[in-house]
N, C-alpha and C positions, 0 to 999 in steps of 0.2 A: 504494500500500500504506500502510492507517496502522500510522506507528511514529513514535518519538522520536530522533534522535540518542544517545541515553543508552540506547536498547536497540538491538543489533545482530538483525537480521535471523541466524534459524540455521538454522529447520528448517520442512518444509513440509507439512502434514496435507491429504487430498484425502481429499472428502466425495463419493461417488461415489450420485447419487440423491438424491430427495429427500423419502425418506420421512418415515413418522412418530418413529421412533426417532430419526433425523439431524435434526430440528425441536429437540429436545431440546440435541443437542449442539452447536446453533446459537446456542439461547437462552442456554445455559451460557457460551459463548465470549463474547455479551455482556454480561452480566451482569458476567462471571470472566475476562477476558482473560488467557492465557498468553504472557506476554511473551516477546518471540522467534519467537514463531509466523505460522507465516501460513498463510492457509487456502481453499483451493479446493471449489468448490461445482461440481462436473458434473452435470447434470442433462437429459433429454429436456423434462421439461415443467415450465414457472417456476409458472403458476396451476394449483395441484394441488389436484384434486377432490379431497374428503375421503368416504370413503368410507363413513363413517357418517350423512351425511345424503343418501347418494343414495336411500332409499327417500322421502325428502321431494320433492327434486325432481323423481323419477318420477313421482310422484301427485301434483304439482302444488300440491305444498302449500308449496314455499320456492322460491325464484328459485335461477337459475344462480351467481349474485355470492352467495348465503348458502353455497352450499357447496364453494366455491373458497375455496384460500389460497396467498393471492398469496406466492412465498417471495422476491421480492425487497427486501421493506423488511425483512425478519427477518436477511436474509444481509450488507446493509446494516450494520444492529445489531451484527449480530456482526463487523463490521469483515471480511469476507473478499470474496474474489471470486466472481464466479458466469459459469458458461460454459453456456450452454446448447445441447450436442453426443449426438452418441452416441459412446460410445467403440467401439472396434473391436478392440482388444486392449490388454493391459497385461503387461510385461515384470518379471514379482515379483523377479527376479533382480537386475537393475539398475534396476530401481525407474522404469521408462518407462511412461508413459503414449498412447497411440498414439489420436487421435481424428480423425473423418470430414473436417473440414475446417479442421482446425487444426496446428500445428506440434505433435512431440512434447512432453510433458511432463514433468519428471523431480518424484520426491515421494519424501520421507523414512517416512510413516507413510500407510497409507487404510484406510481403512471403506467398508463396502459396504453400504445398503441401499434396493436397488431392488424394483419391484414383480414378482411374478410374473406369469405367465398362462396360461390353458387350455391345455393341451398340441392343439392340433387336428390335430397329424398320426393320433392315433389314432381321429379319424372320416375318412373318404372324402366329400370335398366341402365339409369344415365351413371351410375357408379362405375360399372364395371366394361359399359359401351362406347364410352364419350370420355373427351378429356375439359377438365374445367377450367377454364382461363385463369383462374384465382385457387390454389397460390403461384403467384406466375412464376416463381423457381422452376415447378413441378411439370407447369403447363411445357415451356421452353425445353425439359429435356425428353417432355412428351413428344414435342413437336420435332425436335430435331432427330427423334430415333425412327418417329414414322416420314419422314419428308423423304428421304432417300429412297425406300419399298415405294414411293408414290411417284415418283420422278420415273422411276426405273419400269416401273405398272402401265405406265400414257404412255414411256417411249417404246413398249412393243405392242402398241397400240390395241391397251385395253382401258375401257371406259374408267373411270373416278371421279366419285362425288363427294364433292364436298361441304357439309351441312354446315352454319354457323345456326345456332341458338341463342336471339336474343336479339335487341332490336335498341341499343343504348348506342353511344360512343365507342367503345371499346369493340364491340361485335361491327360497327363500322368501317374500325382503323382495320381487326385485321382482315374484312373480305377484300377490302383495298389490298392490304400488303399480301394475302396470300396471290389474288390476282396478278399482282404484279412480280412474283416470286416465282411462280409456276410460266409465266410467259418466261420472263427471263433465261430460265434452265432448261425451258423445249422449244426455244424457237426457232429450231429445225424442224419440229414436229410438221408434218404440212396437214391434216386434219386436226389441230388440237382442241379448235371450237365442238368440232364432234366428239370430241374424247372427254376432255375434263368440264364436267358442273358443280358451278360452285352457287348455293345458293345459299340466301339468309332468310329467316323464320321470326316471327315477333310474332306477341300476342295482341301487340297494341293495334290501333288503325293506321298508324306510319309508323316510320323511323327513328328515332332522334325524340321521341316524346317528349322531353322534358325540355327541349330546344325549341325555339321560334319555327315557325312551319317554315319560312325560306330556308334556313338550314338544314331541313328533311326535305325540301324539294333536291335544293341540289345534290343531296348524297344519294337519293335515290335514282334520278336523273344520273348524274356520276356511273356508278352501279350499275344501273341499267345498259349504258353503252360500254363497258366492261362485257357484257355479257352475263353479268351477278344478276340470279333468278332471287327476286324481291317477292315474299310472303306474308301477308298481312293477319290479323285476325286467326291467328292458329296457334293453338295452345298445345305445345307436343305435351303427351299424356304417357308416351312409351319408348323406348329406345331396345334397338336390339344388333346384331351385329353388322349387318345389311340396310338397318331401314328404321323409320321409325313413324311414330301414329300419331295426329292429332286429337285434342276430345270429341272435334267432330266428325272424324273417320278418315280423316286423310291420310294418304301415305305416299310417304316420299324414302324414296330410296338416300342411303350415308356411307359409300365407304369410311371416311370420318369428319365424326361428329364434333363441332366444339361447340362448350356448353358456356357462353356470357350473360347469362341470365341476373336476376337482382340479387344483391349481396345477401348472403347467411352469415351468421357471428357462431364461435365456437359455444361450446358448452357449460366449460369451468365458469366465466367469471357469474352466470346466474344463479349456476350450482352452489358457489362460495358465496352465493349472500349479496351479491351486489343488488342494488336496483336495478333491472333492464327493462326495455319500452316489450312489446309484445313479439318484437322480431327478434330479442335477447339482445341489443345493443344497449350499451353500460349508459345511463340517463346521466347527463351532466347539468350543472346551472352554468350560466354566461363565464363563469370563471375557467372553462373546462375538470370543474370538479365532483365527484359523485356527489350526486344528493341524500344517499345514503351513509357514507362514508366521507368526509372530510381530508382525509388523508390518503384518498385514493383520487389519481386523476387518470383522465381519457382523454382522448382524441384520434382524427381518421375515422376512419372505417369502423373503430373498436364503437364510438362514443354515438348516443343520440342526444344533442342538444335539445331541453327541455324550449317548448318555443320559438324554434328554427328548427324546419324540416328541410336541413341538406341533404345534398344528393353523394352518395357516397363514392366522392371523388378525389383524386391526387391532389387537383388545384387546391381545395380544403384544407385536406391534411398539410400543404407546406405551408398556407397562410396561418395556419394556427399553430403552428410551430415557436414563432417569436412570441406569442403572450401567452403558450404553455409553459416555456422555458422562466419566462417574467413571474406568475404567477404560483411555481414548483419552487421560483425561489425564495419571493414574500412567502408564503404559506411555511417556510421554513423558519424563516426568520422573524416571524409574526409580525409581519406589517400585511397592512389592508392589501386586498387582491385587485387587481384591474378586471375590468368586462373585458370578455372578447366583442364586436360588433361584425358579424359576419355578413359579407357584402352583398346584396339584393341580387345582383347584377356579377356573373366574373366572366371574362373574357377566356372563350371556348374554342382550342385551336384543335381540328383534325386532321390528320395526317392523311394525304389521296396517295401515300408512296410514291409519286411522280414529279416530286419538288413541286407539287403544289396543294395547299391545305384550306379548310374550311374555314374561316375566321366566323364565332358564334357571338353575340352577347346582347341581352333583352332582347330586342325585335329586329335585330339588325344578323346580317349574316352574308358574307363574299367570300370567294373564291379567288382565289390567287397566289402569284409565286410569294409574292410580299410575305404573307400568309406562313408560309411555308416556312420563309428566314426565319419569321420572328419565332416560331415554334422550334426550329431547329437553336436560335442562340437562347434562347428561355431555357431549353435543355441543356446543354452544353455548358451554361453557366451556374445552371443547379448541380450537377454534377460538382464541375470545380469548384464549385463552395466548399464542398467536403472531401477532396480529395486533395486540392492543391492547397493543403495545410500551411499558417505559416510557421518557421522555426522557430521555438521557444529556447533563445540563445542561454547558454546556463557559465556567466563571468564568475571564473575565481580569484577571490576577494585575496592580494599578492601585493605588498609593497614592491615596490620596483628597488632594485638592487640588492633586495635578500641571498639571492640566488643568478647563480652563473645564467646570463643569455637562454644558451641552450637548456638548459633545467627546466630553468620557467614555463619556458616555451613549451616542452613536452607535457607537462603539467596543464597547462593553459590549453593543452590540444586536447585534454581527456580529463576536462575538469566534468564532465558525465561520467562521472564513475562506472561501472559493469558489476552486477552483480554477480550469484552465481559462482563458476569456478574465475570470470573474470577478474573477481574481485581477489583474488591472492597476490599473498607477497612475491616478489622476483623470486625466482628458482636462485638463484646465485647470493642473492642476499638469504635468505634459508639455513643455505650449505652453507655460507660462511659463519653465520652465527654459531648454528648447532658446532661444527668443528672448533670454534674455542671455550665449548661448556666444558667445565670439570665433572663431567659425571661419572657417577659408579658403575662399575661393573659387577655383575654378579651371577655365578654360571648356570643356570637356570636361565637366565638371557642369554637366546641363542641369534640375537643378532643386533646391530644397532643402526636404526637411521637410514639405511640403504633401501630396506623393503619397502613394500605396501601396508603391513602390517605388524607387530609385534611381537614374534613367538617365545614362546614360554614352556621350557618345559615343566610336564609335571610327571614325570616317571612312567614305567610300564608306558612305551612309546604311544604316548598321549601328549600332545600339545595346546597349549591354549593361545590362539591366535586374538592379539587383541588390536582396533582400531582405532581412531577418532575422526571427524570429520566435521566440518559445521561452512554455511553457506549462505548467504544473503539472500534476503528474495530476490526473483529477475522478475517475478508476474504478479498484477494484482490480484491474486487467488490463493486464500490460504490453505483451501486444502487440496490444491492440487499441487501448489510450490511443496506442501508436507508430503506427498504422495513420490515426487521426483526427488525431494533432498534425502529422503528417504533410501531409496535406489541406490542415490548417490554415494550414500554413507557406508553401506552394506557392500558396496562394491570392492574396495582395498580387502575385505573379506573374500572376499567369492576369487579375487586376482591371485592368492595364496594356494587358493584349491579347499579351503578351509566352508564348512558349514556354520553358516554365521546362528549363534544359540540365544544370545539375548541383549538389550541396549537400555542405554540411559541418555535418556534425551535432556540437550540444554535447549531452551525456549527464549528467544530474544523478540517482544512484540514493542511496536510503539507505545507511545505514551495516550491514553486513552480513559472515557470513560469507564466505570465499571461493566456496565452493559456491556459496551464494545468490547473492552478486554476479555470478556465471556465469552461472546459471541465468537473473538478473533482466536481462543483459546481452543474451542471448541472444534472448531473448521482444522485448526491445524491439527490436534490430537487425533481428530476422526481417520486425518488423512494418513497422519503417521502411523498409527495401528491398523489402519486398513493397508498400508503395503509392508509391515512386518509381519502380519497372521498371511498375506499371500507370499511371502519367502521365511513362514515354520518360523518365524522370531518371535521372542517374548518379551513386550517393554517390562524393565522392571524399577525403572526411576527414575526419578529425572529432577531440573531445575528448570525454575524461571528469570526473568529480568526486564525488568523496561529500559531497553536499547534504541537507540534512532531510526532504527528501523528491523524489518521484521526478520529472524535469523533463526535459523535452525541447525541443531548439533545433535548427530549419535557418538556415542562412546560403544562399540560393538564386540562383543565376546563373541568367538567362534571355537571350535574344535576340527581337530585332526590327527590323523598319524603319523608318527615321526618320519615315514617312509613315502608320504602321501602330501608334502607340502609343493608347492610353485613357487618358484621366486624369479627375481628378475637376471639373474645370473645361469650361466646354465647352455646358452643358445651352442650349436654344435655345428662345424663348416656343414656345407648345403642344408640346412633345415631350409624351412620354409616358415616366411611370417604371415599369419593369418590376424587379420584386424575383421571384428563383427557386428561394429558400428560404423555407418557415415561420420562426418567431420564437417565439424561449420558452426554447432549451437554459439559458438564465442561470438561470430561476428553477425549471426541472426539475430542474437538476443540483443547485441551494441543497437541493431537495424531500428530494433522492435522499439526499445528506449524510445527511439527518435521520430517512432513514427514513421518509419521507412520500409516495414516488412509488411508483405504482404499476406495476408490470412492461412493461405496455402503453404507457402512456408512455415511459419509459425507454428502450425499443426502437426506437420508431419515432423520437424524436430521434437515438439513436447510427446509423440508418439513414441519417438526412438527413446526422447527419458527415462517414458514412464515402464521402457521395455527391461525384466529385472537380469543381471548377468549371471543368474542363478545358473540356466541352463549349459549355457556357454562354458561353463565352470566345470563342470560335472565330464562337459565334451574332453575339453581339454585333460582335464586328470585322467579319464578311461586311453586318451589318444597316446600317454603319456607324452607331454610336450616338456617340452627340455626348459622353456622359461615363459614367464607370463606377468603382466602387471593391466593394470585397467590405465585407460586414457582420460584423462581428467585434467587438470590447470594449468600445465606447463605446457599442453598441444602434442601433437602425433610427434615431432623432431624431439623434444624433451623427452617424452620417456622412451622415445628410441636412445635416446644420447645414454641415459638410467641402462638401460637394458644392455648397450655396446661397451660400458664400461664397467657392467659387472661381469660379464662375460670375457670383458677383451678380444671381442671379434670384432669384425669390418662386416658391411653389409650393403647389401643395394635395393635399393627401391624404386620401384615401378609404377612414377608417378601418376602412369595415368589409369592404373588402377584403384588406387586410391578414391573410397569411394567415399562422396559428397553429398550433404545435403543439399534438398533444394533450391535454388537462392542463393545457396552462398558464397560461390563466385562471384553470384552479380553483386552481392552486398561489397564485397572485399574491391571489385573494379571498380565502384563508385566511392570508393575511399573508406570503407568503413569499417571500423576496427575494433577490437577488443580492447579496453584499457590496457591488458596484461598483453597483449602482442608484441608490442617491441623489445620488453624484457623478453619475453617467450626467442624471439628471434636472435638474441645472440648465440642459440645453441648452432644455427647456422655453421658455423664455423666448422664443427665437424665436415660436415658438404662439401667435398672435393672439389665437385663440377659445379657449383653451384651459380656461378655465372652463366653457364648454358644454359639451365632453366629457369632464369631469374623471371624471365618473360611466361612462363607457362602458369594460365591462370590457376591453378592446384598448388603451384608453390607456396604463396602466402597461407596456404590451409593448414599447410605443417606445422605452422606455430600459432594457431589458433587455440586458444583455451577451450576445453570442454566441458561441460555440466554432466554429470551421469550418461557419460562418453562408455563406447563400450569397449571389452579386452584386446589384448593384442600379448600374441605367444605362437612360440617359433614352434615348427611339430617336424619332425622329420619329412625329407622327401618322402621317403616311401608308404607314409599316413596321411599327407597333405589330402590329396584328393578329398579321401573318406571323410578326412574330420571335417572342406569345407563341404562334404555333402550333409554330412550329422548336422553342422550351425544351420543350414539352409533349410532344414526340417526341423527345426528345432523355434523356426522362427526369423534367424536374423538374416532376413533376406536380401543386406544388401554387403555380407559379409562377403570378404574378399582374399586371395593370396598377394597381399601387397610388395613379395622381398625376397631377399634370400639372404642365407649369412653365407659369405666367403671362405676359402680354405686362407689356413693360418692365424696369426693372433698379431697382436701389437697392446704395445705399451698403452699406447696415444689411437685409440679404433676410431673408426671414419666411416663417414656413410655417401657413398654412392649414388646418385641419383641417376637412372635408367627408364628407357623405355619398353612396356611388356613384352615377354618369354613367354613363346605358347609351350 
């Protein structure tokens, strides 16, 4: 969570959905941070189609990537958390949050604005025959998996129809864009007029109903010299795979069907107590506040304005945005709320997909490219409102002349600290310190300072392997940072060969309310003992502290046999090195900080965190492998460097095996760094060639710092294979043979940097 010491953690705001209205109060919370706050982002889907350039991407006219907006660099920005669940209820009484696969939640204030969707239980068949516009995630990968079979169907010339259900804007925009998508991709077809029907179906007496009649003339006019068969007065009553029936007997054939019909609201929020109007949308007063609950707010699609009967539309949900955001924040801070005044009249652009659009508003209504512009830069600049974020520069407070030039300057470049394994001491400051400690020896300590772990023996060839580890948060989520540091801790255990048996946890939370400290106490305990009961460990005590920010530490007991331990010494000319984790979380997580990482990234590294090296472990000790340590703060060249000088071999490595996360190349070519990288990169130096691949984008990966990074341990040629076949069943599917050790030994071992050996 970011906070200061100087501000106590108080209260908790949960952002429930992630529409357009809540973009708004996201960007605010950036911008405008409310000190004391903290804030949760739930949402089903993080890259959220924007719903006003779907008539672009139907017709082919924008990519997938233009009308997405990724909400995790924004949620980022606004310093909160983001949980991507579906909730399943919510307790407004006592203020619980109840979600799919998560512990419960407890929140001081929430908003609500999720999307709507077709109501389909009032057709027969439409669940399982038709696709629904809304949620247009779902619609989009609907649309894109059948578009191809339908292209490929007309070009060997067999008939296809295409039903639109619904008679609004939306069932408008896409018989336009389909029309103009399917010309596009067959206009070689030389009978396609004979081939593909596309018609549209409404129950009303026009088009556009809630639109001035000129603007339903000319979309149907439009339409109609498209060749789009226009349906008036017919209420589909059945849908089936082929066809479907109106209430008054009509049937019309559907290879497929899409269903744009009037919005349905989900189940939960009337279930849990809210107030809803009779369609279940959440009744607000002019404040966008529930009428029932105070401390709950709506808007979109979610919310029915007591007294304004909007149309449940985008234009809406973004204008209500700014005096949700206004009004989430008085209400917190207990000043009076403002009205919203929602405008009589809003100006109604539709897309004809041929650069040129319908301009709507009161009784007025044209057609033109003009039209078109304004609808295209309206979009285009709603997007970059929340995507072209601006930098929240973070100056360290440095008299000038303390420190050498260059000092400063390095300091001043990485005054954003990295959490995580980022945040460690230099390797080299470490090993200097520890080497001028006077410590005891004592023979029962079977080793000092070189390992992963600490072994101990205790007679009758039993060892006890013991660890420590503790790490800053990098996410604002505490029980899932508890879930990965977790991993993380266990792993100097699992690197040994050792089965980790039980821990004591040290607990570093901010400074906080009681409440919060509860709550914050909670999230992370849950997460901690939910990933030691899944890797057979028993917590058995632990410490707390209010530190500046949120930190976690295991102290980890294992056991083994004296005959049965790994270390990092050991490697034997031609083994083979196997690594069975990707590389990159250091300078993904630097990305994330700043707002620069993309959702998909993001994810798939905290996937590889939360993967345990339990398995791996077990591989390794049955493969018998000659050496092993986990990858973690000093980056993949560091514990190579560990590994070459307890062995005293040379090695080479096959950079472009070396397998990466997603992203993090590109994070690293646009300058972005781990705090701990350029300590990390003085190991360099070992690197022969290193000037020959100074240019290969995988080189800077090497000294990337890792978070609950995964093992790396040399196995013989003659096992390599098998053992990387065991890891790849085992789970770690992007595990790799990155190396080999060389014949002979040296004082001073080196490592090689090569291109792959089949």
């Amino acid at each position: 969570m970011k906070n200061s010491t100087r501000t106590p953690l108080v209260k908790h705001l949960v952002l429930i959905g992630g529409g357009h209205s809540h973009l708004a109060v996201l960007r605010k919370l950036g911008m405008s941070p409310l000190p004391g706050l903290t804030v949760t982002v739930i949402t089903t889907e993080i890259e959220i189609p924007y719903s006003g350039s779907l008539p672009n991407y139907l017709s082919g006219n924008s990519s997938i990537d233009e009308m997405h907006l990724d909400l995790r660099p924004l949620v980022q920005f606004a310093g909160a958390r983001l949980i991507q669940q579906t909730v399943t209820s919510i307790d407004f009484e006592n203020r619980k949050i109840s979600l799919k696969k998560r512990p419960v939640m407890e929140f001081d204030f929430i908003s609500i604005n999720i999307g709507s969707k077709p109501d389909l239980s009032r057709i027969a068949g439409a669940s399982t025959n038709a696709i629904a516009v809304k949620p247009l995630a779902n619609f989009i990968k609907r649309w894109d998996s059948i578009l191809p079979t339908m292209i490929e169907r007309i070009g060997d010339d067999k008939k296809c129809s295409f039903v639109i259900v619904g008679g609004g804007p939306a069932s408008v925009e896409i018989a336009f864009a389909i029309h103009k998508r399917l010309k596009t991709e067959l206009k070689s077809t030389k009978n396609l007029n004979e081939l593909l029907c596309i018609s549209l179906i409404t129950a009303e007496s026009r088009l556009l109903a809630q639109h001035n009649l000129k603007a339903s003339r000319i979309a149907h006019a439009e339409l109609e010299n498209r060749g789009v068969k226009i349906v008036v007065d017919q209420r589909i009553k059945n849908i089936d795979e082929t066809s479907m029936t109106s209430t008054s007997g009509k049937n019309y054939r559907s290879d497929v069907c899409i269903i744009a019909t009037g919005a349905g609201m989900q189940a939960w929020p009337i279930k849990s107590g809210l107030k809803c109007n009779a369609s279940g949308f959440i009744e607000v007063n002019s404040f966008l506040q529930s009428v029932s609950h105070p401390h709950v707010f709506a808007s979109g699609d979610a919310a029915s304005m007591v007294g304004a009967d909007l149309p449940k539309s985008g234009v809406y949900a973004v204008r209500q945005g700014k005096p949700l955001a206004e009004n989430i924040f008085r209400y917190i801070t207990e000043r009076k709320l403002k009205a919203y005044k929602p405008q009589n009249h809003v100006l109604a652009l539709l897309s004809m997909s041929n650069k040129v659009a319908i301009a709507s508003r009161g009784p007025l209504a044209v057609k033109n490219r003009g039209a078109w512009i304004l609808k295209n830069f309206i979009d285009r600049k709603f997007i970059e409102k929340y995507t072209s974020l601006p930098e929240m520069k973070i100056e360290l407070n440095l008299s000038s002349g303390m420190l050498p030039q260059s000092e400063a300057k390095e300091l001043k470049n990485h005054a954003m600290r990295c959490a995580g394994c980022g945040a460690k001491v230099d390797r080299n400051i470490l090993s200097s310190v520890l080497e001028d400690l006077p410590i005891t020896s004592k023979a029962e300590i079977l080793n000092r300072g070189v390992e992963d772990a600490s072994i101990i023996s205790l007679g009758n060839n039993r060892q006890l392997i013991q660890s420590i580890d503790q790490i800053n948060s990098f996410i604002n989520d505490p029980w899932l940072f508890a879930r990965i540091a977790t991993n993380h801790c266990l792993s100097d255990i699992y690197a040994m060969g050792a089965q980790p048996h039980s821990a004591l946890a040290s607990i570093g939370l901010p400074m906080a309310s009681q409440s919060m400290t509860k709550r914050m106490l909670n999230e992370i305990m849950r997460g901690c003992v939910d990933a030691l009961e899944e890797n057979d460990v028993t917590l058995i005590g632990g410490h707390t502290a209010e530190t500046s920010e949120m930190q976690i530490g295991l102290a980890v007991n294992g056991f083994a046999s004296s005959d049965a331990v790994m270390k990092k010494g050991g490697m034997e000319s031609e083994d083979r090195l196997i690594i069975t984790k990707p590389i990159g979380s250091g300078t993904l997580l630097a990305a994330d900080m700043r707002s620069k990482a993309k959702n998909s990234w993001i994810q798939a590294a905290l996937t590889e965190m939360l993967v345990s090296n339990l398995a791996a472990s077990q591989i390794f000790l049955s493969m018998n492998a000659t050496s092993c340590t986990d990858i973690t703060g000093f980056g993949l060249a560091g514990h190579l460097v560990e590994m070459i000088e307890a062995s005293k071999s040379n090695i080479e490595i096959f950079l472009d095996k070396v397998p990466a996360l997603k992203g993090a190349p590109e994070c690293m070519e646009n300058g972005i760094y781990s705090s701990l990288h350029n300590s990390n990169k003085e190991s360099e130096i070992v690197i022969t060639n290193r000037d020959v691949f100074r240019n290969n984008k995988l080189y800077e990966l090497l000294f990337d710092p890792q978070t609950a990074g995964g093992l790396l341990a040399s196995v013989s040629a003659e096992k390599a294979t098998e053992t990387l076949k065991l890891i790849h069943e085992a789970g770690y599917r992007e595990a790799q043979i990155i190396g080999r050790v060389t014949s002979g030994s040296s004082p001073l071992p080196t490592i090689k940097l090569m291109k792959s050996q089949v």
